[in-house]
Backbone bond lengths (Angstrom), bond angles and torsions (degrees), N, CA, C in turn:
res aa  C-N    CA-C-N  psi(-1)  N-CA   C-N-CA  omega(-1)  CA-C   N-CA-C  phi
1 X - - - 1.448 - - 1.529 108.61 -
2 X 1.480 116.17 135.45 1.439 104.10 -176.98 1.369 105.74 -94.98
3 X 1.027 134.07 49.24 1.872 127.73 173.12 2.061 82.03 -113.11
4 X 1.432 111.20 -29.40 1.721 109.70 -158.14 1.819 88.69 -71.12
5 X 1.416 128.61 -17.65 1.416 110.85 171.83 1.291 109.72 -77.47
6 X 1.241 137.84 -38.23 1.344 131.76 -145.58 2.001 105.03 -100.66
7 X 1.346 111.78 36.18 1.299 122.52 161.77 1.212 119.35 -80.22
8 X 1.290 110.94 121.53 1.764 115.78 152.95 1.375 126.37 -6.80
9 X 1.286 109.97 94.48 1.182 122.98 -170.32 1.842 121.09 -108.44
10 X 1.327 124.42 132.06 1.472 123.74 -174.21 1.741 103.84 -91.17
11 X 1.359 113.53 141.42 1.172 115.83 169.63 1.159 137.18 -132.47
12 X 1.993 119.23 130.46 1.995 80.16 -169.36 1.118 129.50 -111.70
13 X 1.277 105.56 40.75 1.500 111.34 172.40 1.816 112.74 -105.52
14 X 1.586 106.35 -64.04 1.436 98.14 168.71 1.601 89.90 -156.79
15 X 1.483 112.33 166.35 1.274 120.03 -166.49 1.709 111.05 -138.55
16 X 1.210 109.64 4.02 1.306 103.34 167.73 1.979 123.37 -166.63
17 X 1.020 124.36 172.00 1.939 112.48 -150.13 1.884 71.04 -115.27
18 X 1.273 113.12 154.15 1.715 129.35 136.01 1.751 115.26 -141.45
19 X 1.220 74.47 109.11 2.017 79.33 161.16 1.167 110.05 -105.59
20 X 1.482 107.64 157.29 1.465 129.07 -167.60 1.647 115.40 -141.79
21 X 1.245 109.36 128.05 1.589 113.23 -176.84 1.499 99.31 -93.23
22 X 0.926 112.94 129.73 1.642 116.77 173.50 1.804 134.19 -127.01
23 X 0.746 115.63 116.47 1.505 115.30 -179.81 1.515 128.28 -92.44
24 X 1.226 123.25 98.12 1.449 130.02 -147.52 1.993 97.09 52.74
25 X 1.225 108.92 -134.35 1.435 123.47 -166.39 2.098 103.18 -69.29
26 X 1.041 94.32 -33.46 1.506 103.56 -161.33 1.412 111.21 -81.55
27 X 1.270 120.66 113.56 1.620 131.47 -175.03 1.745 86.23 -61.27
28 X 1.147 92.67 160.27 1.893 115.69 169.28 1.634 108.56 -139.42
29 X 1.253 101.20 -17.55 2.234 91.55 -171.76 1.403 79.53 -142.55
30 X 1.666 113.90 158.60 1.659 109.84 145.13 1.302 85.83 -149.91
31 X 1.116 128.72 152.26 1.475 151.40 142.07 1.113 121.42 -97.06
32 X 1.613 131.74 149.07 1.194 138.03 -177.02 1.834 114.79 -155.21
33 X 1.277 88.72 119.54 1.899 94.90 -171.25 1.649 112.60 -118.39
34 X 1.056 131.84 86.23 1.785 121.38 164.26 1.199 115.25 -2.99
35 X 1.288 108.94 153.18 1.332 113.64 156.52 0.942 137.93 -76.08
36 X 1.143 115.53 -28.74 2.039 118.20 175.62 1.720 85.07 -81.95
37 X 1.271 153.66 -25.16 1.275 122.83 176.80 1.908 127.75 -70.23
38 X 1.714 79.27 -10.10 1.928 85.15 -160.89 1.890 81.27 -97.24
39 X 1.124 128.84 -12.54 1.300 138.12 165.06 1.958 126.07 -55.25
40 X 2.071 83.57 -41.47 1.320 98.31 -177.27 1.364 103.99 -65.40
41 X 1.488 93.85 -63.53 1.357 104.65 -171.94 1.451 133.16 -51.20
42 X 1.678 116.80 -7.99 0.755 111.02 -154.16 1.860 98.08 -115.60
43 X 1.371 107.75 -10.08 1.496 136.79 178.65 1.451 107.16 -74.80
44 X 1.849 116.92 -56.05 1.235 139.54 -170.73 1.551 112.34 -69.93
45 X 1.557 119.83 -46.79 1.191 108.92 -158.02 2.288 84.56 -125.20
46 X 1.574 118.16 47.77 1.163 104.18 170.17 1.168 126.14 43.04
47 X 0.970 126.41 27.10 2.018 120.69 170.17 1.357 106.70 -127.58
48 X 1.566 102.85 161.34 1.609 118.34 166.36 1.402 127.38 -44.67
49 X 1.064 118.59 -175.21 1.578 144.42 161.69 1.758 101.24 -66.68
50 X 1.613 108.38 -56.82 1.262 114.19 -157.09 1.677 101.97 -63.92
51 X 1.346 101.99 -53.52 1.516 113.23 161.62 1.623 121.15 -2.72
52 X 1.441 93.36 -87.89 1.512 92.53 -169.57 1.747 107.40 -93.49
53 X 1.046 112.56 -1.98 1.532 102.58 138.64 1.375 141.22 -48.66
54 X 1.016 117.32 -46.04 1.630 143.97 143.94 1.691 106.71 -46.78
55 X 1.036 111.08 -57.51 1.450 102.17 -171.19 1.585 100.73 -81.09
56 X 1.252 156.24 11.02 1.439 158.31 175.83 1.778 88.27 -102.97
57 X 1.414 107.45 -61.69 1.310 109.99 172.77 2.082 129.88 -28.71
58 X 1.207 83.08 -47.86 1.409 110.62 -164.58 2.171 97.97 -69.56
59 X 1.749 74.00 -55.76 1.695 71.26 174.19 1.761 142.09 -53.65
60 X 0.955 82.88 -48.95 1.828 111.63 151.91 1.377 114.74 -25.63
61 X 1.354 105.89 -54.95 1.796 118.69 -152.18 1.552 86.60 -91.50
62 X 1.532 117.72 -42.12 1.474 102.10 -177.73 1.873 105.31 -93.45
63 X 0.885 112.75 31.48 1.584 99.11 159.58 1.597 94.50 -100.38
64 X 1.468 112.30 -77.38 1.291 106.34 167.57 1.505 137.44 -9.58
65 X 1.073 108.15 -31.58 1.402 110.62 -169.58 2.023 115.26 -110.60
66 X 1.741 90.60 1.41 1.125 99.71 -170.10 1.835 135.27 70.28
67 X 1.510 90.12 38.33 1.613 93.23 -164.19 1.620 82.60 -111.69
68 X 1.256 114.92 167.39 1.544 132.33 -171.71 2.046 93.13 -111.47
69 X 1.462 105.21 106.07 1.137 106.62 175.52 1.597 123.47 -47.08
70 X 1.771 105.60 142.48 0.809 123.54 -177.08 1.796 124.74 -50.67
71 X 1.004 126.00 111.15 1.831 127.83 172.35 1.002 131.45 -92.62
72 X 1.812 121.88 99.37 1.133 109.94 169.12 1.798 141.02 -48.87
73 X 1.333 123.89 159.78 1.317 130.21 -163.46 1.543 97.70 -107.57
């Protein structure tokens, strides 16, 4: 069953991503995604790591910038 992969999972290396937009010293955006979610996502909809790195990325740049994130169809 695929819901039995996507359980709460412990890890011991690291368990979750934060990026941060910053202007000189001072953050302005941060995002932060688990690891079993960038796992899900990355199981569910066929793409990389780099992938939705980019797409956390992406989000960032359009909050900042005041754009209304992009929605898939």
């Amino acid at each position: 069953m695929l819901n039995e992969n996507l359980e709460n999972k412990t890890y011991p290396d690291w368990d979750n991503v934060i990026l941060q937009l910053c202007q000189g010293d001072k953050g302005i955006a941060n995002i932060r995604m688990q690891r079993q979610d960038i796992e899900a996502m990355m199981s569910l909809h066929g793409t990389d790591r780099e992938e939705v790195i980019e797409m956390m990325f992406q989000a960032l740049e359009e909050q900042v910038n005041g754009v209304e994130p992009a929605q898939e169809n």
